[in-house]
N, C-alpha and C positions, 0 to 999 in steps of 0.2 A: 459535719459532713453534709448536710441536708441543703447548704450554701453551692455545693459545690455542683448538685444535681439540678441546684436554682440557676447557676451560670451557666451551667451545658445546656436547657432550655432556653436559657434568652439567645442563644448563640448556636441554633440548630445545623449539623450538619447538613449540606446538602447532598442531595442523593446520587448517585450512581457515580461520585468522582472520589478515585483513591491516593493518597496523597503522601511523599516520599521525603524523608529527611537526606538529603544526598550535601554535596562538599558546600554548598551554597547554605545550606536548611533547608527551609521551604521554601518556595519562589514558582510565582505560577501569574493567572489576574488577581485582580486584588478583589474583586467582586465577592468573589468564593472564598475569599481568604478568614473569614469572622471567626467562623468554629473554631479554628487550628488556632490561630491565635490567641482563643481564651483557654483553649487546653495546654499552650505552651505555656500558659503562666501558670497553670495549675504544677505544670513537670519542673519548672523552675525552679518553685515554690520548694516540689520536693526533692530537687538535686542538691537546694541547698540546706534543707534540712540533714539529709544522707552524708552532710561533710560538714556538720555541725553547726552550722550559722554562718558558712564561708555565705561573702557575695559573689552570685553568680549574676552573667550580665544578658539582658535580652535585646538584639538590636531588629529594629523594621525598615529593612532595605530588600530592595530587591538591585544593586549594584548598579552595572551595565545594563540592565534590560532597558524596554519600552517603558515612558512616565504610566502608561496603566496597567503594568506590573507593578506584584508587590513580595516582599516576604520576609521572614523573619530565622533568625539565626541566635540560638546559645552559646555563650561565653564561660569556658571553665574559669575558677579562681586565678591561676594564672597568665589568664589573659589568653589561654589557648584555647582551641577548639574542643565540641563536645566529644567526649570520649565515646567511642562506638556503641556500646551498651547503651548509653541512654539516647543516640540517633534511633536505634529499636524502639526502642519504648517510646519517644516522641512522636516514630512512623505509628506504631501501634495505636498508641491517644488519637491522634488526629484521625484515625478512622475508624473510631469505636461509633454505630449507627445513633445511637438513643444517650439522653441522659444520664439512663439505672446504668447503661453498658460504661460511662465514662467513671462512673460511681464503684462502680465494682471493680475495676481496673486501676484506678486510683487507691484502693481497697487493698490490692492486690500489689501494686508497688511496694505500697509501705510494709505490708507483710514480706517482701523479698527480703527489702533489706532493710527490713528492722527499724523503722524508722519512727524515732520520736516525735509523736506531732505536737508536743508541749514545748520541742525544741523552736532557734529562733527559724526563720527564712528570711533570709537579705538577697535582693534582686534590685539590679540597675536597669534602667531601662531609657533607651534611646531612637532615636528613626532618622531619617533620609529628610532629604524636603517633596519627597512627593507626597501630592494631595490627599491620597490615600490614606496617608500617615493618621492624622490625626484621629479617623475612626478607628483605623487597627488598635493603636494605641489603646484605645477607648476599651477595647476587645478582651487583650493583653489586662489590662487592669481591672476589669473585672473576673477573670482568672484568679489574678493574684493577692485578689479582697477575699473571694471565696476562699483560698486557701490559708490565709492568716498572713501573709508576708508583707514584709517591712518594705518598702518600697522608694528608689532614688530615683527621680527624672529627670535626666539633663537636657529632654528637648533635643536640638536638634544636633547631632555628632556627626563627625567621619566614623565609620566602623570601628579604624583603628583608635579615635579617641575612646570609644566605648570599652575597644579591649585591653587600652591604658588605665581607666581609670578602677575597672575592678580589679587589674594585678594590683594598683596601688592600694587601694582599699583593704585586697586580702595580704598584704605585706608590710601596713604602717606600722610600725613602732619594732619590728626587727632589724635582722643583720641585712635582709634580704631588701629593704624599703626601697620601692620604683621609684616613688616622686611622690609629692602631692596630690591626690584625688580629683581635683579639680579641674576646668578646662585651662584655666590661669596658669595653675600648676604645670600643664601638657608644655604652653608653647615656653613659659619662663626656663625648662627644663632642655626643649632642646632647642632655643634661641640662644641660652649659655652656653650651650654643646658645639654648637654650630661657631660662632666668635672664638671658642677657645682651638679648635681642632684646625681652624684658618692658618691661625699664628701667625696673624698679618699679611696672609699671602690674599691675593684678590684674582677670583676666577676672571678672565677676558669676557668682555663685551658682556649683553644682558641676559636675560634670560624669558622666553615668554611662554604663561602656563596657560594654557587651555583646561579650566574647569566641569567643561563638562554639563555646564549648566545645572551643575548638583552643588550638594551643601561644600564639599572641597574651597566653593570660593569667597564664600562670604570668613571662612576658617582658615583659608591662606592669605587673608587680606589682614586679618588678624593676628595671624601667626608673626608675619611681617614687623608688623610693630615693636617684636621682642626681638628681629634682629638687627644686626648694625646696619648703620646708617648706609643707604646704597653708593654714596661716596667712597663707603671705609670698605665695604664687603661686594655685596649682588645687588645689583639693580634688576627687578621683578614687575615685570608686565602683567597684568593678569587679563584673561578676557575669558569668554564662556562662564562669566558668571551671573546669569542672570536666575536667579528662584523665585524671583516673583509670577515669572509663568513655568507651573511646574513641567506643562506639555513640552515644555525646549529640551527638557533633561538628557542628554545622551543624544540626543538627534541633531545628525548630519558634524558631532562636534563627541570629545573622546576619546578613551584609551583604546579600547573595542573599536571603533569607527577609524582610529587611525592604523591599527593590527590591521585589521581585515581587509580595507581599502586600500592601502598599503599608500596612502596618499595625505596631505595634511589637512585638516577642518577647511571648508571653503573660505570660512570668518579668517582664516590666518592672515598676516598681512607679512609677513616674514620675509626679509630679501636672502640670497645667497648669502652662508653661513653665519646665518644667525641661529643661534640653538632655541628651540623649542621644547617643549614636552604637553604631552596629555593625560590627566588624573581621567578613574572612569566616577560614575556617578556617587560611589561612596567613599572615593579615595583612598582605597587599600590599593589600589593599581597605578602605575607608570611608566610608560615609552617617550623615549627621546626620538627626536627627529629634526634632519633640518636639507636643504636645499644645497645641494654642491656649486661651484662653477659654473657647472654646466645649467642651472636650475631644476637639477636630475631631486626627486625626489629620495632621501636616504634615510632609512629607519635604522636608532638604537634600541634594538627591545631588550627584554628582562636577559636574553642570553647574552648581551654585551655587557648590562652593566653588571652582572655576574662577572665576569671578566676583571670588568674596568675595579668592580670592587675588591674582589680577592688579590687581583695582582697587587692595589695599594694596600694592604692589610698584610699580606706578604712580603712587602716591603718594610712595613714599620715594623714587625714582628722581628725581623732581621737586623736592623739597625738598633732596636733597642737591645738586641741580644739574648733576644729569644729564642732562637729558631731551630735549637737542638731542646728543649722545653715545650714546644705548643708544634703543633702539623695542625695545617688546615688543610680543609677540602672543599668542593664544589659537588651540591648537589643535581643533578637535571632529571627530568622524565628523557621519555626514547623521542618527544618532540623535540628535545635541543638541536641545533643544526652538528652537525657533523664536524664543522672548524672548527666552532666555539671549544670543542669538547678535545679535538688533537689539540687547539691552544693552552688550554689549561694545563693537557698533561705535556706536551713538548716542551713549552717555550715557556709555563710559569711554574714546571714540575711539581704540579699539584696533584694530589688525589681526586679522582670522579668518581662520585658515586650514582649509579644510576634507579629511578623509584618508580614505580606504575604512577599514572596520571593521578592528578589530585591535590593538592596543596599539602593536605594532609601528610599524605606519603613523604613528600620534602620534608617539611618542618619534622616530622619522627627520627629522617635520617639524618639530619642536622642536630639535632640535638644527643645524636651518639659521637660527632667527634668535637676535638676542642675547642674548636673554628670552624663551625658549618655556613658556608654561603649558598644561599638557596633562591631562584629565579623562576618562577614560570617564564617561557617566552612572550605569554601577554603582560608582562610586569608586576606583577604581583608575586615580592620575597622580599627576604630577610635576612641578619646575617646571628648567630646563634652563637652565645661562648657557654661554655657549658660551667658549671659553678667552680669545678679543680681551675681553669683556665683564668675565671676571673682572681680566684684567689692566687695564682702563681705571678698573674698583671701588679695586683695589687702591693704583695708584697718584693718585688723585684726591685734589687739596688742597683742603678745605671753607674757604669766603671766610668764616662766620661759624658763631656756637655753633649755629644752628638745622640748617645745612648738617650739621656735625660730627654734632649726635644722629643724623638720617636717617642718614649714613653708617654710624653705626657699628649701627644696627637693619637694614641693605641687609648688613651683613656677618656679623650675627649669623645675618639667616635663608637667605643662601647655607650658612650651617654646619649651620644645623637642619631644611635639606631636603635630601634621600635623593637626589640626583640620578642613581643608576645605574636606579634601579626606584623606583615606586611602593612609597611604605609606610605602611598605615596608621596606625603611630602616630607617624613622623617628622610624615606630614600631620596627624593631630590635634594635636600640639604645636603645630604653621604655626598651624591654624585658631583655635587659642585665643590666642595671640598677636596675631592680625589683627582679631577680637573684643574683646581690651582696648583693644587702641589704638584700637579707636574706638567703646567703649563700648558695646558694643550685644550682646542676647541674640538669641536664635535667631529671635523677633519681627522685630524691625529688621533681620534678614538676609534673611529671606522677603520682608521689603517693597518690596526695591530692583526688583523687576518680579513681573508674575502670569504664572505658567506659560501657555501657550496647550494646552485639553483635547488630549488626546492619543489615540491607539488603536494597539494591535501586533496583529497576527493572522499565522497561521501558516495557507498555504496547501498540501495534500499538491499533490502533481507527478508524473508518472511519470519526468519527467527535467530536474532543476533545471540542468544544464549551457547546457541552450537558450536559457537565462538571461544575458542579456548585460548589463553594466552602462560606461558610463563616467561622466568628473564626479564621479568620488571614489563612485560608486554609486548617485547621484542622480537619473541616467535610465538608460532601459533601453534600449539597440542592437539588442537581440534577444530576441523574435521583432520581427521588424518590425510598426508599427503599433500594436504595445501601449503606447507612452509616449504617442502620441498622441491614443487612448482617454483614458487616465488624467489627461495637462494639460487637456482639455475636462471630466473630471470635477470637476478641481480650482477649476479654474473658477466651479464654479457654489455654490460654496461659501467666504465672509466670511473673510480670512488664510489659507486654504487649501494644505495642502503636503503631499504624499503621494510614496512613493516607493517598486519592490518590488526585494529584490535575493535572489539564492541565497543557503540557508542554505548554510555552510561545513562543516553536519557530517550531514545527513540530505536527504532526495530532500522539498525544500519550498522555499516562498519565500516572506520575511517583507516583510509590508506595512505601512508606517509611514504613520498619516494623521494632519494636525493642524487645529483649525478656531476660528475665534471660541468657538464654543459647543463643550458634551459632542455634545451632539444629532448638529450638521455632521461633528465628528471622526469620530463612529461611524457616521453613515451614508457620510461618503466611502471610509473606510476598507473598509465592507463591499461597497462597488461597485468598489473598487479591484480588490481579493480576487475579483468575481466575476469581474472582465475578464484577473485574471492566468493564474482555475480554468482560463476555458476557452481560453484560450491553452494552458497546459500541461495537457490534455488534447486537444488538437487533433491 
């Protein structure tokens, strides 16, 4: 124990900053970042004590942000996120003042829950390519010497490799076995996935990724090599790969930079209908985009290829003769656009399910049905089968050759999707696959519905707590009387839907308004905003 009161001194908190485990982890500068980081590998240490000797994984990213952010996120055994309980007790460690306080607290875990410290602790550990990295690291592993743990470092990952290799880890030699543990293992895995789920077909024209100037590209150049030949399959561009200057990361280039700017990397060189896409800085994210006719700027975000995904998985579920056996569904928050969501149920007669913002939220509700597809609008999801599902896949006898092809393209892309986390290039593999098969470029993917105009505004508050929401976030409980301002504004305005909920990380509340027109969007939106201002200034 006396080790561990030695680590929280070399690694002193600094004073008067309090520091939050939210959807991300932690993520803030990286300057201040030392403390938390030696104390998450102490919690590490003992979550995977707490589950017997499972590997638990710790990755240092701070994703999209600026190169001088930094931050750090836990990995459950199955490659999921940290269960609520220990984001508590993470926020707590990280802002326990002194040594004895980190000492006593650690003291006080183990006594929760019982925990053996003669038992093993297995922790993976990985980072970003920003510069940062390498001292956090340094942080993180002093942590995790103080606490006795057995420690893997892969250097440098996509997120999602990170969250592939301890599902694998905690799954080798079962029914359940991911893959390989390996980074070898990652792309062999689903560069077979990806060739087999083709079944000869070849998506149109090439494809160009924007990296983002994060680790995504030195690991899609890679990944590359274990697919077929760009003659037989996809011809892949890459560019925004540079890590050698980590300051480029995410600047002016991204998944985040192309969402928000609603425009493509300046670096793009792209002519009319050529497909695009942008990973963000850790490559758990992805948006499609490309240039019309007209050289009109057109975005595929996470709420298309939700879409573009379920309707082909809905497809082969059908043809192999499924489809009275397995229901899928579609997950979204109350940011999906409005069409996205009458397309799935109108015209792919899917189920929606709707979840308060978060990733989290999604990936929970996707894993209650057989077929969960899950999107944020910024591109980061997944598509989930739940284990009855895969076992019903598995054993299923095809009555004829048509049945047999769908099945074996239903099992190729159970292989070639990431199911612990969102990945962006596990899903751009998906998406290019789901584009051959049905022949179509980014054109004929935009076409399947038109977006309804949109508006986001961000309103200051003196206290976003007063903020109450239920219905997934949808309406507001509190203050009273404010949802019912807002439904009569809604009102008065052609497909109309507005909704304001507390930001999660500043003193504001984001208002979401959508309308037939740009016009109706942006003026409900701004009356939304006003009736939120003076509620929270009241």
């Amino acid at each position: 124990m006396s080790g561990i009161v030695e680590a929280a001194k070399a690694h002193p908190a600094p004073e008067g900053l309090v520091y939050t485990y939210g959807t991300a982890g932690f993520r803030t500068k990286a300057e201040v970042l030392d403390s938390v980081l030696t104390r998450v590998g102490l919690v590490a240490a003992l979550r995977s004590r707490s589950l017997k000797g499972k590997w638990i994984g710790v990755m240092i990213t701070a994703s999209h942000n600026p190169p001088e952010d930094n931050g750090v996120k836990l990995v459950e055994p199955l490659g999921n996120m940290l269960q609520e309980e220990w984001e508590v007790i993470s926020t707590k460690m990280s802002n326990k003042a002194t040594p004895e306080d980190v000492h006593e607290y650690y003291k006080e875990i183990v006594a929760q829950f019982k925990i053996d410290l003669e038992s093993p602790a297995r922790v993976v550990v990985a980072r970003d390519t920003r510069a940062s990295g390498a001292h956090l690291l340094g942080c993180v592993q002093d942590g995790l010497k103080a606490a006795g743990a057995e420690v893997k470092d892969f250097g440098y990952f996509t997120t999602p490799q990170l969250h592939y290799v301890v599902r694998c880890l905690n799954t080798q030699g079962t029914k359940d076995a991911y893959g390989e543990p390996t980074e070898k293992g990652y792309y062999e895995k689903f560069g077979a996935a990806f060739k087999t789920a083709l079944k000869g077909k070849k998506p149109s024209g090439s494809l160009t990724v924007d990296c983002a100037n994060g680790v995504g590209g030195p690991k899609l150049t890679e990944l590359i090599k274990h697919l077929p030949p760009k003659e037989e399959a996809l011809e892949i561009h890459v560019i925004n790969d540079n890590v050698v200057k980590p300051e480029a990361l995410n600047v002016d280039c991204g998944a985040d930079f192309v969402k928000t700017n609603q425009r493509a990397p300046p670096s793009s060189k792209a002519g009319p209908g050529d497909r695009c896409c942008s990973l963000d800085g850790d490559a758990d994210r992805i948006v499609y985009y490309f240039k019309d006719s007209s050289n009109v700027f057109r975005l595929l975000d996470g709420d298309r290829i939700a879409t573009l995904v379920a309707s082909f998985l809905g497809d082969q579920v059908r043809l192999a003769g499924l489809a009275d056996s397995l229901k899928i569904g579609v997950v979204q928050t109350a940011y999906a656009n409005g069409a996205a969501t009458q397309y799935v149920i109108e015209h792919l007669k899917l189920k929606v399910d709707c979840t308060p913002t978060g990733v989290k939220h999604l990936h929970h509700a996707a894993e209650k049905l057989d077929v969960g597809v899950y999107f944020e609008a910024n591109g980061h999801g997944t598509v989930i089968f739940s284990p009855d599902t895969l076992d019903t896949i598995a054993k299923h006898e095809p009555k004829n050759t048509g049945q047999a092809e769908a099945l074996d393209i239903l099992r190729a892309c159970i292989n070639l999707i990431n199911q612990s986390v969102g990945d962006a290039l596990s899903d751009m593999l998906l998406v290019e696959v789901v584009l051959a098969h049905k022949n179509w470029g980014p054109q004929e993917w935009l076409s399947t519905y038109t977006d309804l105009p949109n508006r986001l505004l961000k309103v200051i508050v003196n206290d976003r707590k007063i903020f109450e929401t239920t219905d997934a976030e949808r309406k507001l409980v509190k203050p009273e009387g404010v949802q019912t301002a807002i439904d009569k504004e809604v009102q008065k305005v052609r497909q109309g839907r507005s909704f304001a909920r507390a930001s999660g990380t500043e003193d504001a509340v984001r208002v979401y308004a959508e309308a037939a027109t740009k016009a109706e969007a942006e003026d409900l939106a701004r009356k939304v905003a006003e009736i939120v201002k003076a509620a929270g200034s009241a």
